[in-house]
C-alpha positions as CSV (number, residue, x, y, z in Angstrom):
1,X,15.6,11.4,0.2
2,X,12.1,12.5,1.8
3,X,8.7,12.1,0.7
4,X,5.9,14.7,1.3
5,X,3.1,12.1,2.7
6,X,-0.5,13.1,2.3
7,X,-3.6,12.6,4.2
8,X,-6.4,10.6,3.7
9,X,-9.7,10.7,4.9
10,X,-12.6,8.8,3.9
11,X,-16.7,8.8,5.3
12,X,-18.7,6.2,4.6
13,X,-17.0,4.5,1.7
14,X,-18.9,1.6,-0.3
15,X,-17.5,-0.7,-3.5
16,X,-19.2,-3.5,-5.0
17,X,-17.6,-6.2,-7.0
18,X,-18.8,-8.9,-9.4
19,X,-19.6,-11.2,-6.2
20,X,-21.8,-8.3,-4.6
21,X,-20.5,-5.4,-1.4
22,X,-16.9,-5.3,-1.3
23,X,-17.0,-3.1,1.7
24,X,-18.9,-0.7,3.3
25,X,-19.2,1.7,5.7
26,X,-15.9,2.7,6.0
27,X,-14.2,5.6,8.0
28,X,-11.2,6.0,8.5
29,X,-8.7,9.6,9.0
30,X,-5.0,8.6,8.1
31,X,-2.4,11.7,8.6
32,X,0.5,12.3,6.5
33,X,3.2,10.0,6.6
34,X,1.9,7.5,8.8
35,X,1.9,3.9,8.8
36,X,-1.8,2.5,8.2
37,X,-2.5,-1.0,8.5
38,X,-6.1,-2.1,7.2
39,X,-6.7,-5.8,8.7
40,X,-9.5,-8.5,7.7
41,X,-9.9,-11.7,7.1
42,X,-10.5,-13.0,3.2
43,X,-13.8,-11.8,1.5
44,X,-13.3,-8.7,4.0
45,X,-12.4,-6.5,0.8
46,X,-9.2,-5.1,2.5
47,X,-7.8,-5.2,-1.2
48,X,-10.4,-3.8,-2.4
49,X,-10.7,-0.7,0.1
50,X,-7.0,-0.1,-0.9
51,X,-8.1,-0.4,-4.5
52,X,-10.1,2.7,-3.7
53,X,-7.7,4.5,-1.3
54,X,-5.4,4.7,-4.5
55,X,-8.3,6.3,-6.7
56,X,-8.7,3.1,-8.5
57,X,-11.8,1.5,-7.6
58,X,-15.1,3.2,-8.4
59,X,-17.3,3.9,-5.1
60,X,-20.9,3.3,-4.7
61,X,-21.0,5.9,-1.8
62,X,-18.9,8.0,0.4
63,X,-16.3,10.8,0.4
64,X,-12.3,10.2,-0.2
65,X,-10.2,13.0,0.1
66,X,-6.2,12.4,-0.6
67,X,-4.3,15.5,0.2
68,X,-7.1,17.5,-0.2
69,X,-8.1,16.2,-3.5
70,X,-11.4,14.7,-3.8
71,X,-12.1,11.8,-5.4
72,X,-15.9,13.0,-7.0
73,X,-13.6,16.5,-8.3
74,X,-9.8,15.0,-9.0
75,X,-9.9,11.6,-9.4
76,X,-6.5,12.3,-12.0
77,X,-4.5,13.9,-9.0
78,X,-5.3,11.1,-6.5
79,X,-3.8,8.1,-9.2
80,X,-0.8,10.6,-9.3
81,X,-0.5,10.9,-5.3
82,X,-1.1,7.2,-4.3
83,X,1.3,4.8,-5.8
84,X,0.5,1.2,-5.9
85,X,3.3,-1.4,-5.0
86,X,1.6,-4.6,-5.2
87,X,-2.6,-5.6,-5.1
88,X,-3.9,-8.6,-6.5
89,X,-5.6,-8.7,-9.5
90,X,-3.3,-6.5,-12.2
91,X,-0.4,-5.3,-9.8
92,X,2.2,-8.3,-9.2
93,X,6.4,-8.9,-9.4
94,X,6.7,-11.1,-12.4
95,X,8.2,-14.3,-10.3
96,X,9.9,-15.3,-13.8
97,X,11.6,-12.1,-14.2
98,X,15.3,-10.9,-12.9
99,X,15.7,-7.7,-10.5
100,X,17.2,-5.9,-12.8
101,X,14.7,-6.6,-15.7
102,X,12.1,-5.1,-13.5
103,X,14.2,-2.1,-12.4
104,X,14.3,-1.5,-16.1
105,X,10.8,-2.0,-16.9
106,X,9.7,0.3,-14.2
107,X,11.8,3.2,-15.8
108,X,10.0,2.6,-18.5
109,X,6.5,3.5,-16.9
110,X,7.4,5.1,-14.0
111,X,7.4,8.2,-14.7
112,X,10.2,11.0,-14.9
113,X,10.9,10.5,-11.2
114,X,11.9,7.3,-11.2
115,X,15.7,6.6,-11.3
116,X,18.0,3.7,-10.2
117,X,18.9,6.2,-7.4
118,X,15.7,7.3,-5.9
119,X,15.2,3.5,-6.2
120,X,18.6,3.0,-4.1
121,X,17.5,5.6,-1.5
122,X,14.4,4.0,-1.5
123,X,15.8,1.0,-0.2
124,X,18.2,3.4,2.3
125,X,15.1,4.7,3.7
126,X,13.9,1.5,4.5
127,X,17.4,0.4,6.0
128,X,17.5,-2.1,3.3
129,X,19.8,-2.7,0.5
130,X,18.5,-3.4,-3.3
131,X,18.9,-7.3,-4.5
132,X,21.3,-8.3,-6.8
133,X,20.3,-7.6,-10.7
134,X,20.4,-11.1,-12.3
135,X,18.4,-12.9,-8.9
136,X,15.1,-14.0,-10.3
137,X,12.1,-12.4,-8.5
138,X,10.9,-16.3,-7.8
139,X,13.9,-16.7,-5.6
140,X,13.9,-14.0,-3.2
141,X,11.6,-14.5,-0.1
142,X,8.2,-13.2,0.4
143,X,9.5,-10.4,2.2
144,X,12.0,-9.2,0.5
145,X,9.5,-9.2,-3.0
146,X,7.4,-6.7,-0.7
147,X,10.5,-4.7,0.4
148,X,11.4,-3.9,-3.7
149,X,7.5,-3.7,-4.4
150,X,7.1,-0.8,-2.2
151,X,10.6,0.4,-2.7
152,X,9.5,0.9,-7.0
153,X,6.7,2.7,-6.2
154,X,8.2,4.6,-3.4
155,X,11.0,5.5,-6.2
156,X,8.4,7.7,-8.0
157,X,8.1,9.8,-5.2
158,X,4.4,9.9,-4.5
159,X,2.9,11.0,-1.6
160,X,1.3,7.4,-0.3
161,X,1.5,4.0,-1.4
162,X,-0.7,0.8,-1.0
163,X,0.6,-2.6,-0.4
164,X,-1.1,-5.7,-0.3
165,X,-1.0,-9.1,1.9
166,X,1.9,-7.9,3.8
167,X,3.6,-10.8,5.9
168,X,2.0,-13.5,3.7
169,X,4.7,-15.8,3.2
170,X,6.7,-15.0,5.6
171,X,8.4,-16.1,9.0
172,X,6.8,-14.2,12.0
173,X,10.9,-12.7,12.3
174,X,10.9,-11.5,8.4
175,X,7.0,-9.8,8.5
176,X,8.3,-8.4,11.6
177,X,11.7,-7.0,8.9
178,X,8.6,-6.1,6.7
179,X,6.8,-3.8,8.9
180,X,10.3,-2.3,10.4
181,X,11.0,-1.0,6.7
182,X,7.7,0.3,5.7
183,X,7.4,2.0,9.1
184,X,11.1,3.3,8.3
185,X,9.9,5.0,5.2
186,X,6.4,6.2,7.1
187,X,9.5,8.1,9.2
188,X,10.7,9.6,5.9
189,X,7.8,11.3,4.9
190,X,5.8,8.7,2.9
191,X,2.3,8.0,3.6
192,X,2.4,3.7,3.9
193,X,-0.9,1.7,3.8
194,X,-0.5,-2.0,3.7
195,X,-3.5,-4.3,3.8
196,X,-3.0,-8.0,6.0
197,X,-4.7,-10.7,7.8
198,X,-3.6,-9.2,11.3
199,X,-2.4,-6.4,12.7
200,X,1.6,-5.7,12.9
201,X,4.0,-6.1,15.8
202,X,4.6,-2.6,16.3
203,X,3.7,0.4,18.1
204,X,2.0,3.8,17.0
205,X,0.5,2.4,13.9
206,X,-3.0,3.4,12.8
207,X,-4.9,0.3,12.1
208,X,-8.5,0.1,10.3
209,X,-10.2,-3.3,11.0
210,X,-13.1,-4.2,8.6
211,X,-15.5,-7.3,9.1
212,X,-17.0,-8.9,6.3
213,X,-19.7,-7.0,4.6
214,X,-22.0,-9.3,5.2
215,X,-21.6,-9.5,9.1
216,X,-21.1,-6.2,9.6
217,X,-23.5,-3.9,11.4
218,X,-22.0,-1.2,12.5
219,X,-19.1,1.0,10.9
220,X,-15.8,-0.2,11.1
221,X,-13.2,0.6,13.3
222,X,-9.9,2.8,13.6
223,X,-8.0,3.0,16.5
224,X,-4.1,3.5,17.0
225,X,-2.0,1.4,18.8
């Protein structure tokens, strides 16, 4: 299976949450079906930019275009394009709940796309293999509970999807596993854009730094390396 990735640009994005700026001054330009890594340290509202990179999070200021949709005239179309795999608060596994219970909840919601077998090729894109049904989500590790977060939302075939603290958890060898499979489904088509504390171990991967709003002067940065 292949995805058709989108791109996403963004000029001078700005949220605000209950505690005060969530971030600001953001650009960024992220092609289609790339691997985008947006690093920062706690209270540096990496969650919350991916928040509003998936159309979810209202914006004080700026200009977000996904695929050509923007976010001021189609804010529908971008929560269709950008699928979210896992972002603290609201959009977690269930730790008490078995593989295949959540399979079987997320055909429930997932939309018409969404079958056992996009999930499987999901996983094939990634060069992984789907968990046993009756395993508990609690039992797997940290990395393989990101590997079947972003392999469910991959499943419904969007055209990006946002994933949270990736490589929390983990041994430096399984974030390193981590990053391998979500750039191995970047290679398939699917625009990827993970949030964590520091930048991945690989190559050719565009990665957005953001300082906290409060120490930051000057816009943030984007380079690829």
């Amino acid at each position: 299976m292949t995805w058709v990735g989108v791109d996403v640009v963004a000029g001078n994005l700005a949220a605000r949450g209950s505690a005060g700026c969530a971030f600001e001054n953001v650009d960024l330009e992220i092609a289609a079906g790339a691997l985008a890594v947006v690093v920062g340290s706690a209270g540096s509202g990496r969650t919350s930019l991916l928040w509003a990179l998936a159309g979810r999070l209202r914006l004080v200021t700026g200009r977000l275009l996904v695929g050509g949709r923007r976010y001021d005239e189609q804010p529908r179309a971008i929560l269709d394009l950008v699928a979210v795999a896992r972002l603290d608060p609201g959009c977690a596994l269930d730790p008490r709940l078995r593989v295949g219970e959540v399979i079987d909840e997320r055909a429930l919601i997932g939309g018409p796309r969404f079958t056992e077998a996009a999930l499987a090729a999901s996983y094939a894109a990634m060069g992984a293999q789907v968990p046993a049904a009756q395993l508990l989500i609690g039992d797997l590790t940290s990395g393989e509970q990101v590997v079947l977060a972003v392999a469910l939302a991959a499943a419904q075939q969007p055209g990006a999807v946002v994933v949270d603290d990736v490589g929390e958890g983990c041994t430096s060898g399984e974030a390193r596993w981590v990053w391998e499979c979500l750039r191995a489904l970047a290679e398939h088509g699917c625009t990827v854009i993970a949030a964590a504390s520091e930048p991945p171990p690989l190559d050719d991967v565009t990665v957005i730094t953001l300082a906290h709003p409060r120490d930051a002067e000057l816009p943030d940065l984007q380079e690829t390396v």
